[in-house]
N, C-alpha and C positions, 0 to 999 in steps of 0.2 A: 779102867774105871768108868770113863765116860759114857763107854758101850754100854754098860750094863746100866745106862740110864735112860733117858727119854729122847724121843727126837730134839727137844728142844736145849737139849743139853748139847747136843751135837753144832747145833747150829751156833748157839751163844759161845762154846768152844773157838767154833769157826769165825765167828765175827771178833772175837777179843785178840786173835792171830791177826787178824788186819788191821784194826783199832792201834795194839800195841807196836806194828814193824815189822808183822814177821809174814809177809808177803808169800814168802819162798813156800813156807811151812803150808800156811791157807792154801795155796794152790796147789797142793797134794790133795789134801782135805776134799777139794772145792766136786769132784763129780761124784762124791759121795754126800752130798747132799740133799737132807731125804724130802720129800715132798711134803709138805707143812698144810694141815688139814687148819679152816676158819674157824672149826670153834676152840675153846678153850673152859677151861674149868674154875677160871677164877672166881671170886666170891661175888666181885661186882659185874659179873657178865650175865647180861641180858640176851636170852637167843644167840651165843658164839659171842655176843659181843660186850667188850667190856666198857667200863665208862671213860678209860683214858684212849680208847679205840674213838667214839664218839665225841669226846673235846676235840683231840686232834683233828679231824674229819671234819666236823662246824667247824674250829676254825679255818680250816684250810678251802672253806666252802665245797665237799664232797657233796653231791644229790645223795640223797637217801634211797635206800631199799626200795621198790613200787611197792603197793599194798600188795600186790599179790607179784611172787617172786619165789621162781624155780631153779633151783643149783646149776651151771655148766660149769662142773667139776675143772674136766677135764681142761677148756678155753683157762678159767683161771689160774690153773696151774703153770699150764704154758708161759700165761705173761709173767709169772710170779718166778721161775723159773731162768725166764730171761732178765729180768732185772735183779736177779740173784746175778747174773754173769756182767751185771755191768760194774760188779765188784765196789761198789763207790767210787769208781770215776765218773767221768763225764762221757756220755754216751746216748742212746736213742733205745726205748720200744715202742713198733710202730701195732699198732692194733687198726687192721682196715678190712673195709667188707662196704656191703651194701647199705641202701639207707634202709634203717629201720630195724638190722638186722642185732639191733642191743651193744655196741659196743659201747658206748657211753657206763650201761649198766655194768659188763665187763670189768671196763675201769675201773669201776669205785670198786664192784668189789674185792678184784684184787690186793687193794689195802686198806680192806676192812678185814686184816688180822693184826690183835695183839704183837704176838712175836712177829710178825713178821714187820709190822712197824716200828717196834720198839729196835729190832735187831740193826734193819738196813734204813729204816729214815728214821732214825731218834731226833734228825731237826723240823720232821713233820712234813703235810701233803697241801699242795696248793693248787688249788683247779681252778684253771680257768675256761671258760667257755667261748671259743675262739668264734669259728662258724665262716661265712663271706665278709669281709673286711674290704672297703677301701681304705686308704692311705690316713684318714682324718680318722675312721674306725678303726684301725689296727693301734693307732695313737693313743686314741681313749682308753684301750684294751688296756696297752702298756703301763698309761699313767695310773689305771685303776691299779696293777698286779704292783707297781713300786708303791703305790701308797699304804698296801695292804700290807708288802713287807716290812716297810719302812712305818709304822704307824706312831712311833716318838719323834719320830722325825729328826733321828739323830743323824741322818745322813744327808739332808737337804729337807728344807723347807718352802720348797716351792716344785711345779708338777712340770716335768720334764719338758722342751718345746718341741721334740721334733723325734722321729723315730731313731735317730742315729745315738741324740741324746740318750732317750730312754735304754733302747740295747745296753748300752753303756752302765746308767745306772743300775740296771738289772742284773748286770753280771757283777757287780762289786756287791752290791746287795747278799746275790745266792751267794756269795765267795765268802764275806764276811759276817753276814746275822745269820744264814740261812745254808751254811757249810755243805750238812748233812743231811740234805730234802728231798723231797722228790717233786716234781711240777709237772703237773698233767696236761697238757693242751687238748679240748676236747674238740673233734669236728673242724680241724683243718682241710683248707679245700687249697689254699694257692702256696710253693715253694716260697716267694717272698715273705710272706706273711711267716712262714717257718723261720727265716733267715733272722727275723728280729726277737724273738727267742730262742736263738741259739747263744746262751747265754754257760757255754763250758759246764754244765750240771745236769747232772741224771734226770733225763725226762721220760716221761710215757705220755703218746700221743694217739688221737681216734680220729681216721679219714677214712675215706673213700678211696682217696688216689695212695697206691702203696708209692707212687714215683715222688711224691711230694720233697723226701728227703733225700733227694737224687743231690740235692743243692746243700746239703750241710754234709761238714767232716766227723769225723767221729766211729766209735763202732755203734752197729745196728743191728736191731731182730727184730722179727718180723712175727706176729702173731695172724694166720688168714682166719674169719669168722665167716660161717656160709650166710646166704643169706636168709634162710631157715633153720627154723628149729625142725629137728628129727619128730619124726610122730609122737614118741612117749611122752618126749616135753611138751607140745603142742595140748596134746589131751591133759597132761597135769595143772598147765597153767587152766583151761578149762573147768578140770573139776574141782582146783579152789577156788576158781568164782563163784560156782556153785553146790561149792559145798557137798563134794558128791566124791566117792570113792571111784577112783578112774575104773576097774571092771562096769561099776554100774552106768557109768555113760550110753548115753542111748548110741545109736550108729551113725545120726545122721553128725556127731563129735568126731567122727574120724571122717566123712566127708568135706563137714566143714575145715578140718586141718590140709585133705586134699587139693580142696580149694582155693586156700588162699596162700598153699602152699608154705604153709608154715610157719609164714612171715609175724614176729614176734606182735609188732604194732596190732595189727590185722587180728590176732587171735585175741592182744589184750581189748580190742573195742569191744567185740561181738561177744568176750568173755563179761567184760562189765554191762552189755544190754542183757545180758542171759541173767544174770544177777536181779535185775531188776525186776525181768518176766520170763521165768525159769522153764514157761512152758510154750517157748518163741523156737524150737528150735529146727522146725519143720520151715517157718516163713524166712529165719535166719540165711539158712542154706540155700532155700527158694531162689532169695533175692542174690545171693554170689551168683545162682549157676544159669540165672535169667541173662546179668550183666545189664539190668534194664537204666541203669543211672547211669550219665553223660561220662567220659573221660577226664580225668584231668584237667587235659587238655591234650590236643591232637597230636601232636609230637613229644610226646612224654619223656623226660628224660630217666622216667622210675619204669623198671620192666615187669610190676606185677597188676594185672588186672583187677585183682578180687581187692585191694586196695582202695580204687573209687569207691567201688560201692558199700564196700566196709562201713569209712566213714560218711557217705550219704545216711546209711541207713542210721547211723552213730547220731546225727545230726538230728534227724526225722522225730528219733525216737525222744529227743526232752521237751519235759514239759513247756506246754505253750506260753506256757507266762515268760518262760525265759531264751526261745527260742532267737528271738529279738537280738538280746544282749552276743547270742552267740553269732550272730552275722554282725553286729557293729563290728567284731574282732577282724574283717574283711581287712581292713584299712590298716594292718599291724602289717609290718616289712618280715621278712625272713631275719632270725639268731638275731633278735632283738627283742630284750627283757622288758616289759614295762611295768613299771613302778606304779603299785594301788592307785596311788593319787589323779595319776592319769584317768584311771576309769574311774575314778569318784569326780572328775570334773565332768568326762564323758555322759556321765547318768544320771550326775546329780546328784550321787547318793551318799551319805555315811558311807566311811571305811567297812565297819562292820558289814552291812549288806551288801557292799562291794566284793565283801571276801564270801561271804555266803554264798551269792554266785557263782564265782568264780570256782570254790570247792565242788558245786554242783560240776562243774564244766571238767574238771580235777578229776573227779572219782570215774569220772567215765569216761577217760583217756583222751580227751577234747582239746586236753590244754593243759600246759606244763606249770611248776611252781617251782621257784627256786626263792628259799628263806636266808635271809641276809639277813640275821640279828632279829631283831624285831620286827620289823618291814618284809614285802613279799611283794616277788616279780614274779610274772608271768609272762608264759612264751609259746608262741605255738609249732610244732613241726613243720619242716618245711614243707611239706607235701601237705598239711592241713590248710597250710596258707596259702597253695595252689587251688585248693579244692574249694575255697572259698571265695577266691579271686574269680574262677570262673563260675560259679555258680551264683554271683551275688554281683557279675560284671555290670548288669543295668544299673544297680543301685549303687554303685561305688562312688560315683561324683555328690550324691546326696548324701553317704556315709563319713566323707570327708567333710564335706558342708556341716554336717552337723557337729565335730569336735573341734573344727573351729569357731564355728558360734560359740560352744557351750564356753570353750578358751576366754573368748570375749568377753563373757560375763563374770568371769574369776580374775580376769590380770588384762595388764597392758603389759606388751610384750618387753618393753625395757626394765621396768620394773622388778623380772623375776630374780629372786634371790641366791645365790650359790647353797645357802643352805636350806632349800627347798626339797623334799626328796622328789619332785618330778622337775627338777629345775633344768636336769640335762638334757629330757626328752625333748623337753619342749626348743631347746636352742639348738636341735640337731634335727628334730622332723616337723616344725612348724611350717616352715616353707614348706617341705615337699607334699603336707596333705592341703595347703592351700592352691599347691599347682595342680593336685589330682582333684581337688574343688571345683576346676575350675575359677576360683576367685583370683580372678585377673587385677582386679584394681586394690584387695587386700594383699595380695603377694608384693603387686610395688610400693605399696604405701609402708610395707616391711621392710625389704630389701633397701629402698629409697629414704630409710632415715638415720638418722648418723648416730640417733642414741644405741637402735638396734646394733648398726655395725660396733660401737663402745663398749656394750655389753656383751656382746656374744664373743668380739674377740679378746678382750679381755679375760673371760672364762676359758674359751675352748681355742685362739689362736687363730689366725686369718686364712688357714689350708683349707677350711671345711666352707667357709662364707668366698671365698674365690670359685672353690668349687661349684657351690651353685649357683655364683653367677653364671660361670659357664654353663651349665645344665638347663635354668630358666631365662637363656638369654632372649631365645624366640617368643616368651610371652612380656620377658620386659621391654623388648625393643618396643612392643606395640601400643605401650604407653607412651612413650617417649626414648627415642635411640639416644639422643645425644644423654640426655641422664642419665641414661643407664650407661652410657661411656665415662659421663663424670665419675660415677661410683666404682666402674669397674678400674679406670685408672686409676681413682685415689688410693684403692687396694692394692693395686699391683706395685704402686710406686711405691706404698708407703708400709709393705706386709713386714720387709723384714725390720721396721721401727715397733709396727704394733704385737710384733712376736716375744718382747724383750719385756724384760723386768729392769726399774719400775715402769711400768703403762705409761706412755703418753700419753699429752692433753692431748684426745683425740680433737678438740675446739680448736687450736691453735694449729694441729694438721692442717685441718678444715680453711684456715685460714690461708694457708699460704698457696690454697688451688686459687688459679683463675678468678676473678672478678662472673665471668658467665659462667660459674662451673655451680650446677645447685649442690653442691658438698658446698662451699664456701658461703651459697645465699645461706645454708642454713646453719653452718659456723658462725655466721655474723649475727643470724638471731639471736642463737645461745648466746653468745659473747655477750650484748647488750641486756639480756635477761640476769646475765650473772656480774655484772659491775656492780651491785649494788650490792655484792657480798665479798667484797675485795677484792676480787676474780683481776689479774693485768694480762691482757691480750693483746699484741702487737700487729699488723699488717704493714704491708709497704706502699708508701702513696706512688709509685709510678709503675702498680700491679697490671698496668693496661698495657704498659711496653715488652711484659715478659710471657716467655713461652715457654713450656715445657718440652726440654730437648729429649729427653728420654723416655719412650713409650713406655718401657718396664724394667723394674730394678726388683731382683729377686737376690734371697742371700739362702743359696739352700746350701752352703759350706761352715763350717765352723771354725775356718782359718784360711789363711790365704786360699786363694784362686790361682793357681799358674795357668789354668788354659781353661778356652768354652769355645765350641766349633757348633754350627748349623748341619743340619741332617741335608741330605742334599735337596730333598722338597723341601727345606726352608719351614717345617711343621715341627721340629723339635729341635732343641738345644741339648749336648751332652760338654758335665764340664767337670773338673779334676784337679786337687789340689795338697795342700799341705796335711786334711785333716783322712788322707789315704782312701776316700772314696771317691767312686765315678758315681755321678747323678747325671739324670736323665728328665728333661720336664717340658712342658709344653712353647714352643715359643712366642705365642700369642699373651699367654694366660701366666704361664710360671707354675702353672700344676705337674706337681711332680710325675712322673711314669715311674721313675726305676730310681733304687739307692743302692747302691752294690758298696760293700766292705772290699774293695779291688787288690789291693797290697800291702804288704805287710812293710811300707813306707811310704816317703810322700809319693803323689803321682804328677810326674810331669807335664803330660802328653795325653792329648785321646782322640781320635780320631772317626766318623762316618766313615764304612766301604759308599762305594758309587751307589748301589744297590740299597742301602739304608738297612741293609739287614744285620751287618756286623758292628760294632766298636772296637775300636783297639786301644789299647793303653798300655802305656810304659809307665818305667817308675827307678828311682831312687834304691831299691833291691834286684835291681838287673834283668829283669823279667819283662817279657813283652805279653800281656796276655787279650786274647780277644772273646767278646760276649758277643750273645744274642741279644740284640740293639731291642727285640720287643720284653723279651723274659726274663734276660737278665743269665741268661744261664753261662754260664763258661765252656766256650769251645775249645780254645788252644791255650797251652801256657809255652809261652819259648823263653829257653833260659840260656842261651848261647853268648850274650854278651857278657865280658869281665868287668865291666864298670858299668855304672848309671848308664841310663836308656833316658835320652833327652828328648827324644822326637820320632814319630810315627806319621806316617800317610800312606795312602791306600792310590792306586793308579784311579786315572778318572775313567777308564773303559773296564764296565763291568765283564765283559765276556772272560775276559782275562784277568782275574782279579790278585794283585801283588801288593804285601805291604810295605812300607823302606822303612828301617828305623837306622836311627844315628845314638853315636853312643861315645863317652868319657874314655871309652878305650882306644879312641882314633878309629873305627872300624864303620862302615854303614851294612846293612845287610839288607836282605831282598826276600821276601818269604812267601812261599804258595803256598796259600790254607789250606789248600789238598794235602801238604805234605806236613810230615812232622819235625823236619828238618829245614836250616836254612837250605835256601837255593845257591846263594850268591854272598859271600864277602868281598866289599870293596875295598882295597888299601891305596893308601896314598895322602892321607892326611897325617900330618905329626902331634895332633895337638886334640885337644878333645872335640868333638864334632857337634854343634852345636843343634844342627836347625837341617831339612831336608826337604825335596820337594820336587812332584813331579810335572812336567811339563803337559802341555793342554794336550799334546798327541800321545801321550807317555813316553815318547822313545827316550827320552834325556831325563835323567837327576841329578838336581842341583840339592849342592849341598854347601854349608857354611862350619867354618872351623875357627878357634880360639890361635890357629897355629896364622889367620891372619888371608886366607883365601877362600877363594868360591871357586867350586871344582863341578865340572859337569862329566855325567859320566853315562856313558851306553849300555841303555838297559836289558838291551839284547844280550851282548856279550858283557858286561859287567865291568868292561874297561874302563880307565880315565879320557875322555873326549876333550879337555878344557880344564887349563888352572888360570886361573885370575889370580895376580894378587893385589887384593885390595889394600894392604898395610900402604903400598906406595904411593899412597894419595896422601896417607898423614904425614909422610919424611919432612923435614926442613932440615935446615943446615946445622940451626943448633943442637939440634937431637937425633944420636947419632940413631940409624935401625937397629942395632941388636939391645939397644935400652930401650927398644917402644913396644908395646903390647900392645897388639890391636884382634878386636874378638869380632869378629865376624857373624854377628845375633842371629840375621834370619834372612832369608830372600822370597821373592816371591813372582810369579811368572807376569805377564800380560796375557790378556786373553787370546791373541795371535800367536805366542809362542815365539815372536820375534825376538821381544825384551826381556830384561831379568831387571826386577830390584833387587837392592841390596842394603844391607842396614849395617854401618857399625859406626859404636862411639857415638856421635849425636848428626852422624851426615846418614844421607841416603843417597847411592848410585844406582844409576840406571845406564847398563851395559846393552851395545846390540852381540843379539849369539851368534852371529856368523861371523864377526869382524873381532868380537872382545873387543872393541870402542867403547870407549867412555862416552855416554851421547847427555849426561847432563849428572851434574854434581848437587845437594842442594844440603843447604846446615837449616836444622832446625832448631833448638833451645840451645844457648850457649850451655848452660851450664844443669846438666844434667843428661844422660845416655837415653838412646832409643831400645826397647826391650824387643818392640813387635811391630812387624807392617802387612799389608795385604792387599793387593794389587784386585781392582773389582775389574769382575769378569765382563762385565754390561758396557763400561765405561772407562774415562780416562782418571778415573783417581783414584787415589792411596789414600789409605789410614794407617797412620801411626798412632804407638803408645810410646807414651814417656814416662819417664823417671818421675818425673814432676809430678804426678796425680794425672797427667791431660791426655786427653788426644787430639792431633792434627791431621787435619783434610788437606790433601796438595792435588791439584790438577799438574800431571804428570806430561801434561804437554804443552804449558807454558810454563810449570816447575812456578808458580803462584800458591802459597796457600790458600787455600776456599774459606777453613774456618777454622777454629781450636776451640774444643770444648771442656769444660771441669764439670766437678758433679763426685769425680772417688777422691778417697780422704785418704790414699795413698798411693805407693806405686800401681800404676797398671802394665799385668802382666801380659796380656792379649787382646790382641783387637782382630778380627775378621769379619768382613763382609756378607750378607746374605747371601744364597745363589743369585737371586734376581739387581743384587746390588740396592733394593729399596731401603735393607736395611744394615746395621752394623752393629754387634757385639764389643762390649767391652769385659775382661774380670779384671779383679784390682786383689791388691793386699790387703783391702776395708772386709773382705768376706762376701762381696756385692758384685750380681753382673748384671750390667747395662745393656737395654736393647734402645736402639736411637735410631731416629728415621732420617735416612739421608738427604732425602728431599729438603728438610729445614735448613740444612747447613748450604746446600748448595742454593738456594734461595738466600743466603744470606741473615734469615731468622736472626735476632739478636738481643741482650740486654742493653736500654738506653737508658742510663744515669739521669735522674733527675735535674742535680747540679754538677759540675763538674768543678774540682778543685784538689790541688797537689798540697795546698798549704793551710794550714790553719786560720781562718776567720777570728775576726772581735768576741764574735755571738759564741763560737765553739774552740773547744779542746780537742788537740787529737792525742791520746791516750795512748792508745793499741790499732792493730787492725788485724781483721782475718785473713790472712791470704799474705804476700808481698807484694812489696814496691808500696805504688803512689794508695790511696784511698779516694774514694766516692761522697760524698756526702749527700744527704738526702737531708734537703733543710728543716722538712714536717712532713709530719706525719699522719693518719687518722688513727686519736689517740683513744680507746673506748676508757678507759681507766685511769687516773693518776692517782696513784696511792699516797703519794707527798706530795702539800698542796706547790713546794716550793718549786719542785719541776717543772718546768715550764717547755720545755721541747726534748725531743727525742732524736738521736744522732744516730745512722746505720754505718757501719764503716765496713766497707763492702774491698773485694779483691778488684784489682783494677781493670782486671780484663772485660770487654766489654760482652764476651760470653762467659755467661754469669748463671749456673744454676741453682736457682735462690732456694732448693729445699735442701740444701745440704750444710748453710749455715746452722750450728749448731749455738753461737752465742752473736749477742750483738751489745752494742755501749750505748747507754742512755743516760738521759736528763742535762741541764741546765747545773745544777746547786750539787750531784754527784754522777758517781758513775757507777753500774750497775752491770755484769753482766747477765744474761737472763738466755737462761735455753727454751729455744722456740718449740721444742717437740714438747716438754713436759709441763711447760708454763710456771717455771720455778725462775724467780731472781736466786742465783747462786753465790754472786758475791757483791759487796757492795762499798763503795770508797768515795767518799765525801771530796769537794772542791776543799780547798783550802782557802 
């Protein structure tokens, strides 16, 4: 019965078999599925197309048809074809070709059919327009696609921080509002940028590079688009520009197709100048086959010639009144939209006229449009944007100059609103057209103000304003270096507070920098600007004793940190935790490089090769797997271990490069990335294996066991060389050894290879390797375990992590601690040294890792107590304290605010250590007549209790 009906009876057959269960049946069905022509016959279809064809589509932001638009049957079919086989799972079609070559067009309209929408995405199409993405722009991407699924906001009311976040949301989203969809990515150019749309749901995606999806699982198909159109097409798009029946085309229409070889872009300009001056078409062709107009540019990464001159001539030919406006467009960045409003400040002008333009610029393939409701963004190609750059290169520092003036006289930069429709442009490329300005003294008077940094990261999040500190460091240093140090430290220390909902007082940040830090001189203004409106702002009067022990605190985790190791140049951090990814960022700055989804549990371990090119990582699902330390890409997975994989290292001699993992199953193994198989299992530990490590020559691995020794073993032959056991240092009389547990955490070499440390329970030993001598014992915290240690390569000291939140410095050859420092608000899981030993690494279970310059500690750097007292005064009360043991008191204060006139002094009750990291207090007690706790970062009193 079905046969003797319509194709579309076939296919809705075919979809109600899969809808219903009946899988088995459908894929009988499934190669008989006929090919599904775009138009349709329903009452409300306009040209094939019907009106729930078009909501869908606007919604889903689909570009529309060009005005002038010729069929590739056959291209559409293919794609429509392939995402018929992606059955409604989760899966990939990749559509890639050359630039220019339409695949964007492709996309859409492959689903711009009725049935065919209605059939396989009844939950509708969402495009987004992806393009070159940094880290802050792939963000924004994100935040925009979940706002738009999410638009009741029933699933979160606030916009994701971080790209790991968003992924996340995104996939719960398609899973749950958005089941049955299809999500288009248009113009991907980097494999990461894929990775965070890889959100388990049917996509169809438009690149260039077909390898992109080399990096996601899934099934895939592939659609190739050449990078011309065939002649017949070439001449059709032709003769509806001109309104001419293709026989009647003159000849110099199939020269010009020769010409510019077909290229879709290229036939659409030369086709909208012919429109205009129908009798051009001798000088059209003239100018391809002269080539009289410049390159590009000299090493063009576009391999078609007639292109330059295309759009030169494209340019040449509009009117001179508005030729102008089409060179301001010089100054627009590549796969970025800009919102009317921008050029109605740019020009001064009414919306309306703005857009009249801009249509001029529209109708004759100048310049893109894309309609968002009401409102309209515009975009140029990226090869338009090239051809502008170079041709308009003298002018470009005055073109910049000029839309930051016009900025100047519409807003003050803090002031802009979130609900502005040009509100984002401006907080994402202000800076960067004031650097191509030139305007040196505008960029720091930007950059250098605290309402700026309030504002922008409160909106868009502190990734994108760290960023371009880094980028315009060499024009800010030339105003002033150290200022531009204050700003870029208060960032780095203070990014993962200001990334957090609710916002802190960025004023009361401000406050707790340095006394000479211009963050703080200009904290202090505000502060005294705003006492008059209730505002209570705290400082510490003995802000001249304290130092910032931590260069950089970044929290790119969203759960514990078990491990963060230095590249071996000492130029990036790679670190690994509970929330199962390896990140990768800079270790100066805290800018992210790489966010890899690494395993499919928590990850332990992660490691630099000598050579900085690999990482490795182990993990909690058994698995060793190693990356390309620059792209992120997965080179080996090893799955040979039966239990957790606690520990990985790489030898320190690149020529020969071996990795050692230790593992829960009592086992170490030995791996050559050449090979796909272990090299080496080592036996002889009884107990799970804790911790592993190769000596400065490589020949010896030490390794540490729960079973209560440190075993060293020949890495040649893979033998045991050496067992220690370190349990026999805890025995006493009272407690017999087969009741003691002793775990063996971690060891670590000396630079000479002479010494081993050794960590368990709360001591550290130091063994000589030839002898196994105990050559020095030493107890640090009574009460609480050592996690991690790390022996600098430069020098004679160790760093330890404790259980306590701390870490401890010991000079290892008078067995003296140097220092102890606080700062994480929980356990710390790792601590390692730079390569050059200047500086040292901390992660913690706070979601924070520490970068601290050694040099302070070993200088003795320190917090000095204003007053010093154990017991309670006449004048004060001691309540509470933060920290243990004794407390601090700090007698007065400089108070800018007292909200109750009855307060009369302010009490700090401080931890007693005299290394003291004062940005980590999160409350403090004050007043005379009550007590009050008050959080420093928000500038909120949270709770409040009266003297009696």
């Amino acid at each position: 019965m079905i046969l003797k009906k319509d194709n579309y009876s076939y296919i809705s057959f075919y979809n109600a078999l899969i809808h219903e269960g009946y899988k088995d049946l459908a894929a009988l069905l499934h190669s008989g599925i006929p090919v599904i022509s775009s138009s349709n016959g329903g009452k409300d279809s306009v040209g094939g197309i019907t009106s729930y064809v078009k909501t869908v589509l606007c919604e889903g932001g689909v570009p529309q048809r060009p005005v002038v638009f010729v069929t590739r049957k056959e291209l559409v079919n293919a794609i429509r074809q392939n995402l018929f086989k992606l059955n409604g799972e989760a899966g990939w079609v990749v559509i890639y070709g050359m630039a220019g070559c339409g695949k964007s067009v492709l996309a859409a309209e492959a689903v711009r059919d009725h049935f065919f929408l209605d059939g396989c995405f009844p939950g509708g199409v969402h495009w987004v327009s992806v393009g070159k993405q940094d880290k802050s722009g792939l963000l924004m991407k994100l935040q925009n696609l979940c706002t738009r699924l999410d638009q009741d906001e029933s699933f979160s009311q606030r916009l994701p921080l971080n790209i790991e976040e968003a992924k996340d949301r995104l996939r719960i989203l398609m899973l749950r509002k958005h089941p049955r969809s299809l999500l288009i990515l248009d113009d991907i150019w980097d494999p990461w940028v894929l990775k965070a749309f890889d959100s388990q749901c049917q996509i169809l995606l438009t690149t260039r590079d077909k390898s992109v999806t080399d990096s996601v699982m899934g099934p895939k198909y592939v659609v190739s688009v050449e990078s011309g159109l065939g002649k017949e097409k070439g001449l059709e798009i032709l003769s509806l520009f001109v309104s001419m029946k293709k026989a009647d085309l003159p000849e110099q229409a199939h020269s010009i197709i020769k010409e510019c070889k077909g290229s879709p872009l290229v036939v659409s300009l030369i086709g909208a100048l012919l429109r205009d001056f129908p009798n051009r078409w001798d000088y059209y062709l003239r100018q391809l086959q002269n080539k009289q107009f410049k390159r590009i540019r000299k090493s063009s990464s576009y391999d078609y010639e007639a292109l330059d001159e295309a759009m030169s001539i494209s340019v040449e030919m509009l009117r001179e009144d508005i030729k102008d406006y089409y060179t301001d467009l010089s100054i627009l960045q590549k796969d970025v939209k800009v919102p009317t409003k921008v050029l109605c400040i740019l020009w001064d002008m009414e919306t309306e006229e703005v857009e009249d333009i801009l249509q001029e610029f529209v109708n004759k393939s100048l310049l893109f449009c894309d309609r968002n409701g009401k409102s309209f963004s515009y975009y140029l190609h990226d090869l338009q944007v090239d051809f502008l750059i170079e041709k308009n290169r003298n002018q470009l520092q005055d073109l910049h100059k000029k839309i930051i003036t016009q900025f100047q006289k519409h807003y003050q930069p803090h002031t802009l609103s979130p609900d502005q429709e040009d509100c984002m442009y401006w907080y994402n490329f202000l800076a960067y057209h004031m650097a191509s300005a030139n305007m040196h003294k505008e960029l720091c008077a930007l950059m250098f103000s605290l309402d700026w940094i309030k504002a922008k990261t409160e909106l868009v999040g502190p990734a994108h304003l760290i960023h371009e500190f880094v980028e315009y460091r060499h024009i800010l240093d030339e105003k002033d270096c150290a200022v531009c140090e204050n700003f870029q430290e208060f960032l780095s220390l203070n990014g993962h507070l200001l990334g957090r909902q609710p916002f802190p007082n960025i004023v009361q940040l401000g406050l707790c920098e340095p006394e000479t830090s211009e963050v703080y001189q200009q904290a202090k203004l505000q502060a005294k600007q705003e006492v008059d409106h209730g505002v209570l702002y705290l400082e510490w009067i003995n802000k001249k004793n304290i130092k910032n022990l931590s260069r950089l605190v970044v929290r790119p985790h969203t759960d514990a940190v078990y491990h963060a190791c230095f590249s071996e140049d000492g130029q990036r951090i790679a670190s690994c935790g509970v929330d199962k990814t390896l990140q990768v960022f800079k270790a100066e700055t805290g800018e992210k490089l790489l966010e890899i989804k690494a395993h499919e549990d928590e990850v332990l371990c992660c490691a630099f090769s000598t050579d900085d090119r690999f990482i490795a990582t182990c993990s909690v699902d058994k698995k060793v797997k190693i990356w390309n330390s620059m792209t992120g890409e997965l080179v080996h997975i090893y799955d040979e271990h039966s239990e957790q994989v606690n520990c990985c290292h790489f030898t320190n001699n690149s020529h020969y490069l071996l990795l050692a993992t230790a593992s829960s199953d009592c086992f170490l193994k030995l791996w050559d990335l050449n090979q796909k198989e272990c090299r080496n299992t080592m036996f002889g530990h009884t107990n799970s294996v804790n911790h592993c490590r190769f000596s400065p020559d490589d020949k010896l691995l030490a390794s540490c066991s729960a079973d209560g020794t440190l075993k060293l073993w020949d890495v040649k032959s893979a033998n045991e060389r050496k067992s220690i056991n370190v349990k026999q240092f805890f025995l006493n009389s009272e407690e017999p050894q087969e009741d003691m547990e002793v775990i063996v955490k971690c060891c670590s070499w000396s630079a000479d290879g002479a010494r081993i440390m050794v960590a368990a329970k709360n001591k550290i030993f130091l063994f000589d390797i030839h002898t196994s001598g105990l050559l020095a014992e030493i107890h640090t915290v009574h009460h609480g375990t050592i996690q991690y240690c790390d022996f600098s390569l430069q020098n004679h000291l160790a760093v330890v992590a404790l259980s306590q939140c701390c870490v401890e410095l010991w000079n290892m050859d008078s067995c003296l601690k140097v220092a102890d420092c606080r700062g994480h608000l929980s356990w710390v899981h790792c601590v390692m040294f730079s390569p050059d030993g200047s500086s040292f690494l901390t992660s913690s279970d706070d979601q924070t890792i520490r970068v601290r310059n050694t040099e302070i500690f070993i200088l003795g750097i320190c917090l000095s107590p204003a007053f010093k007292s154990s017991v309670s005064t006449p004048s004060s009360r001691i309540v509470a304290s933060y920290g243990n043991s004794k407390c601090n008191f700090l007698k007065s204060c400089i108070i800018l605010y007292i909200p109750t006139s009855s307060v009369q002094e302010f009490h700090f009750l401080l931890a007693s250590t005299c290394y003291f990291h004062f940005q980590n207090i999160t409350t403090i007690l004050l007043g005379e007549s009550g007590i009050s706790w008050f959080d420093l970062h928000l500038s909120l009193i949270i709770l409040k209790d009266l003297f009696h």
